[in-house]
N, C-alpha and C positions, 0 to 999 in steps of 0.2 A: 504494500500500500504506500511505503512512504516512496518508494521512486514515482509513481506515479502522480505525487503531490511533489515533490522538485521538480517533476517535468510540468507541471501546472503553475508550477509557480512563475514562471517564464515565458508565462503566457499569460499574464494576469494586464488587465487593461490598464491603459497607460491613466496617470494621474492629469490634471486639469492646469494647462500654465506649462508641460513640459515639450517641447517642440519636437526633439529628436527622438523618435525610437526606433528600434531593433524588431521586426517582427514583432509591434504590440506594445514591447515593455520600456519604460522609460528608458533614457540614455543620459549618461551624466552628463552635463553640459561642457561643453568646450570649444575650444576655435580653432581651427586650422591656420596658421598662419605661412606655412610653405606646406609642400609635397615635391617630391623630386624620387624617382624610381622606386614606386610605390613605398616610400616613406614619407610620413607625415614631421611636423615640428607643432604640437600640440600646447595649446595653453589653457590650460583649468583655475577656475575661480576656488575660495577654497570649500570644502566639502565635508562634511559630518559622517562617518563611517561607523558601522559596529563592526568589531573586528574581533578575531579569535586567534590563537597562535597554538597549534597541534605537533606533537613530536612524530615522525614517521617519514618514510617516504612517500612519493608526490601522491599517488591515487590514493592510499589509504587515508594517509591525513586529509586530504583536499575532502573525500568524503564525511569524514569524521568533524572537521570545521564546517562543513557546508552545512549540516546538521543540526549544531550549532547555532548560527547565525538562522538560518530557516527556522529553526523554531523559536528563536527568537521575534523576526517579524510575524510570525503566527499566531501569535497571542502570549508567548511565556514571556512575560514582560510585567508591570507593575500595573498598568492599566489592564491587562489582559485582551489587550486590541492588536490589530493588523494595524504592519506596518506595510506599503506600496515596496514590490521587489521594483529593483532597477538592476541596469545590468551598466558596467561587466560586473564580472565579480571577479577579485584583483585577490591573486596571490602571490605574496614576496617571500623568500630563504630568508633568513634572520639567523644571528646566531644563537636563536631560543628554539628556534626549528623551522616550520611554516607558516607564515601571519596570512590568513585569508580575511578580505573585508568585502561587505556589503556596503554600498553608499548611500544613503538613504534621500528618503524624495527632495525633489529641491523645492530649498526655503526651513526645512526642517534642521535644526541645530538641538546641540546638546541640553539645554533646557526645554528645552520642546518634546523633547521624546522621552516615551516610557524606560526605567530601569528597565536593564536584563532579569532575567530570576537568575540567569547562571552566572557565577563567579566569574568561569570564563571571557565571558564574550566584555567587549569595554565598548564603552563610545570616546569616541577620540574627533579630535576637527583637525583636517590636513589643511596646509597651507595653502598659497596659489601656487603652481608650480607648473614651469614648461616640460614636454616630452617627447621624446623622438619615438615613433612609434612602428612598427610594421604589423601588416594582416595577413594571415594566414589563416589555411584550411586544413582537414582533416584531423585526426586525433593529436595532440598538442606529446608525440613521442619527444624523447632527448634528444635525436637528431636532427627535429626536427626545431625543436627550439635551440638547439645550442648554433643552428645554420642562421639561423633569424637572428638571436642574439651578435653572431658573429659580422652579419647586414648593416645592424646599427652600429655596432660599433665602429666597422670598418667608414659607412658612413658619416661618423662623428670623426673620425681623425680628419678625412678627408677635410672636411670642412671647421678644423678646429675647433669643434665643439669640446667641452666638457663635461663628463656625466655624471653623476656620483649615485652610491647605493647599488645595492643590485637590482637585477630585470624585474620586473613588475610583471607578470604572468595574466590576462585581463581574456575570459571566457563571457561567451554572451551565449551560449545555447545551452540546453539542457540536456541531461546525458540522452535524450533517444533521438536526441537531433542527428540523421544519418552524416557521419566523417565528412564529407563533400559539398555538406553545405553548412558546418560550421564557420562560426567566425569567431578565432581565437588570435589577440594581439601581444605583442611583446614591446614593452615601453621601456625604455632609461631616463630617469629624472634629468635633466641640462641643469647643469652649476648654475648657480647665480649670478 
C-alpha cells in the first residue's frame, strides 16, 4: 500500500500561486539564467525544507528518508494536516550519511508549518543560492551520475566557475515512473 501512496503523492494537484510544474506537482521556483549544452546556471530564492539524514547506501536510505519526510506531509505532524508535495526531492552525501529534503509549498516558512512528530525529520530555511544543473533520464545508476556529475564539473572549470559542497541529487518522478521518462537532475551549489 505504501508504494502506491509515494507514487500518489507525485501526483497530487499542484497548489494555487505556483507557476511551474512537473507532470501536476508543484516545482520549486527558480530562474534560468544561462543554458549552454544542456546545462543550466540556476538561481533559487530561499526555501523552507523538511529534511531527514539516513545512514545506508543510496536506495535503501533514499527509501527509508522518503518515508520519513512523506509521512510527514501526511499528516504526522502537530496539526495533523497535509502538507502540498513538490518536487524535486533533493538528496545530498553529508558526512552524517544521506540528507534527503522535501521543499515545501511556496510562501510556506518555518513558523508557518506544522512540527514533525518525528525526531528525525527538521525544518531548516536554505539560503538563495545559484546552481549549475544537468537533466537526465533513466534510473539515476553510479555511472550514471558520476558521468553527469563529471558534465558539470568539467563545465564549471571551463568557465571558471566555482562550486562548493557536494552534488545535490534532485528526482521528480515517482518510483513506477517507467526509467525513460524520468526526470532526474544533478546540481553543484556556484560559490558566492
Amino acid at each position: 500500500m505504501r508504494p502506491l501512496l509515494f507514487a500518489l503523492a507525485f501526483a497530487a494537484a499542484p497548489v494555487a500561486g505556483q507557476a511551474e510544474t512537473w507532470r501536476g506537482t508543484p516545482e520549486v521556483p527558480h530562474t534560468v539564467e544561462q543554458e549552454a549544452d544542456g546545462i543550466e546556471i540556476r538561481s533559487y530564492p530561499p526555501r523552507t525544507v523538511a529534511e531527514v539524514t539516513v545512514q545506508g547506501e543510496r536506495p535503501a536510505a533514499t527509501r527509508r528518508g522518503f518515508v520519513e519526510l512523506f509521512d510527514y506531509i501526511t499528516g504526522e505532524n502537530a496539526a495533523q494536516g497535509k502538507i502540498a508535495m513538490t518536487v524535486p526531492v533533493d538528496q545530498t552525501r553529508t558526512d552524517r550519511g544521506r540528507t534527503l529534503r522535501f521543499f515545501m509549498p511556496e510562501g510556506a516558512n518555518i513558523d508557518s508549518l506544522p512540527a514533525p512528530d518525528s525526531a528525525h525529520v527538521a525544518l531548516r530555511q536554505l539560503p538563495a543560492e545559484r546552481m549549475l544543473v544537468t537533466r537526465f533520464s533513466g534510473r539515476p545508476t553510479p555511472a550514471r551520475l558520476s558521468s553527469a556529475e563529471a558534465a558539470l564539473r568539467a563545465h564549471a572549470v571551463e568557465r571558471g566557475l566555482a562550486t562548493v559542497g557536494a552534488p545535490r541529487l534532485m528526482f521528480y518522478d515517482g518510483p513506477f515512473t517507467p526509467p525513460w521518462s524520468r526526470r532526474n537532475e544533478i546540481g553543484l551549489v556556484l560559490a558566492r
